[in-house]
C-alpha positions in Angstrom: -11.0 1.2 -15.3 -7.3 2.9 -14.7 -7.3 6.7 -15.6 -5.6 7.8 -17.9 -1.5 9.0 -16.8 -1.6 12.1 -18.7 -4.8 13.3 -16.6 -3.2 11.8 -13.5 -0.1 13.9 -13.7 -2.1 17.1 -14.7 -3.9 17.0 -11.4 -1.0 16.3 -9.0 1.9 18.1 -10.5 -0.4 20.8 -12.7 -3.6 22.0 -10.1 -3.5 23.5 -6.8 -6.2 20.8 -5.5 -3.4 18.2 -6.5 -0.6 19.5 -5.1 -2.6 19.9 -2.4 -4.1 16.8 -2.1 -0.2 15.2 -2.6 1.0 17.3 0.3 -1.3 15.8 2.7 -1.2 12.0 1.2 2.6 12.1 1.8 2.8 13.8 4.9 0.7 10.7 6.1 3.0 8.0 4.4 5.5 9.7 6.2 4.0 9.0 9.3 3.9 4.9 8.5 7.7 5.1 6.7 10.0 7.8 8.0 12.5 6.6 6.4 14.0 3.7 3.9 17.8 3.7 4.4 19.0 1.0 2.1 15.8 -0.6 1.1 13.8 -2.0 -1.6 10.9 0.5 -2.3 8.3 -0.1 -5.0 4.9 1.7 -5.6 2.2 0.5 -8.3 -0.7 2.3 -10.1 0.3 5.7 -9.9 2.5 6.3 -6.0 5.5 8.6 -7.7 4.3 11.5 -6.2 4.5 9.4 -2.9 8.0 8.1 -3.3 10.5 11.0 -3.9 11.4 11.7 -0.1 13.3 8.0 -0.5 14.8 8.6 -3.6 18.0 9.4 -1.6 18.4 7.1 0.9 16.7 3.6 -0.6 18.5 1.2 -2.1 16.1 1.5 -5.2 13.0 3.1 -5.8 10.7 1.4 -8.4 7.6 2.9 -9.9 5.3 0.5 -11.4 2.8 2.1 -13.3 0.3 -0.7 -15.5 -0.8 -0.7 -19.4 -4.2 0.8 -19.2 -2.9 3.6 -17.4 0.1 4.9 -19.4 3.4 5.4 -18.0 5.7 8.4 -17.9 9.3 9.2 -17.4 9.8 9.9 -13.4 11.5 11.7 -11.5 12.1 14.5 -14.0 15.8 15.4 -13.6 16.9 12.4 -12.7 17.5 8.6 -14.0 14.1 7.3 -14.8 12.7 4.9 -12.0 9.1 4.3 -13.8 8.6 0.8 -15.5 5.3 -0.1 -17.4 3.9 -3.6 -16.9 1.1 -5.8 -16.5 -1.1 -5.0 -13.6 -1.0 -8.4 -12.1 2.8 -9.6 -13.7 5.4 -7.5 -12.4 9.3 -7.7 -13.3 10.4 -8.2 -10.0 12.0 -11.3 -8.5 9.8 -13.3 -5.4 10.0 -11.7 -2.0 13.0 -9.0 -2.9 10.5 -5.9 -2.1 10.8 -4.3 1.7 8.6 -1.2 1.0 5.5 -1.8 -1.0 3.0 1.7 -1.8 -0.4 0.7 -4.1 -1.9 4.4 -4.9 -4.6 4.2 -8.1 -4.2 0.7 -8.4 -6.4 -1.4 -5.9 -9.9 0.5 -7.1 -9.3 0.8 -10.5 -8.1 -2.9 -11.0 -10.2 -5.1 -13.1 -8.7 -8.2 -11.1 -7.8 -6.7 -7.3 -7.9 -10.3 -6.0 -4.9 -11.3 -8.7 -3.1 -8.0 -7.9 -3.2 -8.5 -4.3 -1.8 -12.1 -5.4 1.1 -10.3 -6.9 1.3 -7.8 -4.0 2.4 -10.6 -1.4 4.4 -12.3 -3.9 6.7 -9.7 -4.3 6.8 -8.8 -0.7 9.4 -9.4 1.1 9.5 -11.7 4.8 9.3 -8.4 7.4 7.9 -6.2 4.6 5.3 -3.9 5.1 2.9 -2.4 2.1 0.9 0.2 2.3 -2.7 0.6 0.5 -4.1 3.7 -0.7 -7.6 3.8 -1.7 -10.7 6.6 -1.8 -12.5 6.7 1.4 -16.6 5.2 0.8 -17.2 7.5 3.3 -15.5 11.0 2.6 -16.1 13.7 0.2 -13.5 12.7 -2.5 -15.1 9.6 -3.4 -18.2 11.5 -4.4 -16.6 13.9 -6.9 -15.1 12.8 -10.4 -13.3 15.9 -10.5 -10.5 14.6 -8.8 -8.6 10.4 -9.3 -10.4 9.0 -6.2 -13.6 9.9 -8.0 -13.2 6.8 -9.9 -13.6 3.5 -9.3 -14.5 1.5 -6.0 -14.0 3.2 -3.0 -13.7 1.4 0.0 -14.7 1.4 4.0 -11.5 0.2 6.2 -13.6 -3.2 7.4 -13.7 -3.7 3.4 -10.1 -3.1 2.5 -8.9 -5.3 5.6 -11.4 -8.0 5.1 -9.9 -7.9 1.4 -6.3 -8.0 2.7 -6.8 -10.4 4.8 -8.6 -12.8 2.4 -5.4 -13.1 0.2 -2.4 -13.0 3.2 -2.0 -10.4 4.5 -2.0 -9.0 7.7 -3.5 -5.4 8.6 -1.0 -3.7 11.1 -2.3 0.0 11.0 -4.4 2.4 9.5 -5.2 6.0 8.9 -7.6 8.7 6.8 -6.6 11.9 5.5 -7.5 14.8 2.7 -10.2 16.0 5.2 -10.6 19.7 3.0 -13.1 19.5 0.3 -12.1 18.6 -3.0 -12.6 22.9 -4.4 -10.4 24.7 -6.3 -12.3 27.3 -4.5 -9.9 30.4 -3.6 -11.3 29.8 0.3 -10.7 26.2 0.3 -7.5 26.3 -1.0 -6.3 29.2 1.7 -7.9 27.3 4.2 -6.5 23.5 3.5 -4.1 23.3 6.2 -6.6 24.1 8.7 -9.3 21.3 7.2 -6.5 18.9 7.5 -5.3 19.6 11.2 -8.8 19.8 12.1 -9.6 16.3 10.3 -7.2 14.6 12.1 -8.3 15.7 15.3 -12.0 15.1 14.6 -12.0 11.3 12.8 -14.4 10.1 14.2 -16.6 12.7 13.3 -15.4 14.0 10.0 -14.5 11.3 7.0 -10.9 11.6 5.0 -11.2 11.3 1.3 -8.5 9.1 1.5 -8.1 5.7 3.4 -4.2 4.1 4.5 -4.1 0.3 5.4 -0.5 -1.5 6.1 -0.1 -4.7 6.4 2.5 -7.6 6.6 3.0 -10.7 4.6 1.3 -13.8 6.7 2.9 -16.8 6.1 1.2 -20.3 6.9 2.7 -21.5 9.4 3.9 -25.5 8.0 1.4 -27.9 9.6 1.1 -31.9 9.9 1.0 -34.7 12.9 5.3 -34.8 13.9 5.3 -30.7 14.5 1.9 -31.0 16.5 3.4 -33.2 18.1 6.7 -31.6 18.6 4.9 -27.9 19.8 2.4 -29.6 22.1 5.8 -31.4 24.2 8.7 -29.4 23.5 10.5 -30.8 26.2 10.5 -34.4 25.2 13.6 -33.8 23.4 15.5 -33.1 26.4 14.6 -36.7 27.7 17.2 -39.1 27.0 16.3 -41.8 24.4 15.4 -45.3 26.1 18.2 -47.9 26.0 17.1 -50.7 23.0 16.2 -54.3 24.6 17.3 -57.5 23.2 14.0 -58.9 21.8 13.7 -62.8 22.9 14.7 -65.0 20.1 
């Protein structure tokens, strides 16, 4: 079940938790993708708030947002970069993507297996994309006060296990939004704190917010002549027998 695009842009751009919670999601994409100099950068569900610091340099910067969810006109200001489309058929040609963000997408799909299908279809050969889902074991996931409230939150053995079962390749990953989801006046003063602390303490305190990348896997082509081929590579490099006259 998506949520609706009016009550996702409320909390990010319209409550201190959100803006909160935004600072410290893309502080941590930041750490994965510093940059995007002339690249192909895409986010699904609902990633804007992730993708302005590439607005400049990218090539372009695509915000897929699906049906059930609404869409709306991003970044304010500025051209619009927001498209709505089907969650599992995207207008976007095969392999063109370098950058790839899923934020509110992967939990909230009715079909994840068919959007992760679409996922590595768009991807591009030495493409990386980078999933965004509520932590099973962090605060966040437990409150519907907030987007990661709603539907399935994952552990990172679940999410890679997932990834992995429709090619792709987990490469790295990372937790964050380690202060309580509160509006609370102390909570709020204190986020910065929660957060630096958090990321210090992992293994002891939970993120409300799990980051896998991965990479496209290709199969690599298979049959008898490149077995063959791999398991002698030097035999080319031996010259070819002379042909003998066959006794008539």
């Amino acid at each position: 079940m998506h949520l609706d695009v009016q009550d996702l842009r409320n909390f990010y751009y319209r409550s201190r938790l959100g803006r909160a919670a935004q600072k410290a999601v893309r502080e941590e994409v930041l750490q994965f993708w510093p940059e995007a100099q002339g690249q192909t950068v895409v986010g699904f569900g609902f990633a804007v708030p992730f993708l302005r610091p590439y607005l400049q340099d990218a090539r372009r910067v695509i915000g897929l947002m699906p049906g059930p969810q609404g869409v709306i006109n991003w970044p304010q200001g500025m051209a619009n970069v927001s498209v709505l489309c089907e969650e599992t058929f995207w207008p976007l040609e095969t392999g063109r993507v370098d950058k790839l963000l899923v934020m509110h997408g992967l939990e909230t799909s009715e079909n994840p297996g068919a959007l992760l299908e679409e996922c590595w279809r768009v991807l591009g050969p030495g493409g990386s994309a980078l999933f965004m889902v509520p932590n099973r074991a962090g605060l966040w996931s437990r409150s519907d006060k907030t987007p990661f409230g709603y539907g399935r939150p994952y552990s990172q053995s679940q999410l890679e296990n997932q990834l992995k079962l429709h090619s792709f390749l987990p490469i790295g990953h990372a937790t964050t939004l380690y202060q309580p989801p509160s509006e609370g006046r102390f909570w709020r003063r204190t986020a910065g704190m929660w957060e630096r602390l958090g990321g210090r303490f992992s293994m002891v305190v939970s993120g409300g917010v799990l980051l896998v990348e991965a990479t496209k896997r290709v199969q690599a082509p298979s049959g008898p002549g490149l077995r063959e081929t791999v398991r002698r590579p030097l035999e080319v490099l031996k010259p070819k027998p002379k042909p003998e006259a066959k006794p008539v």
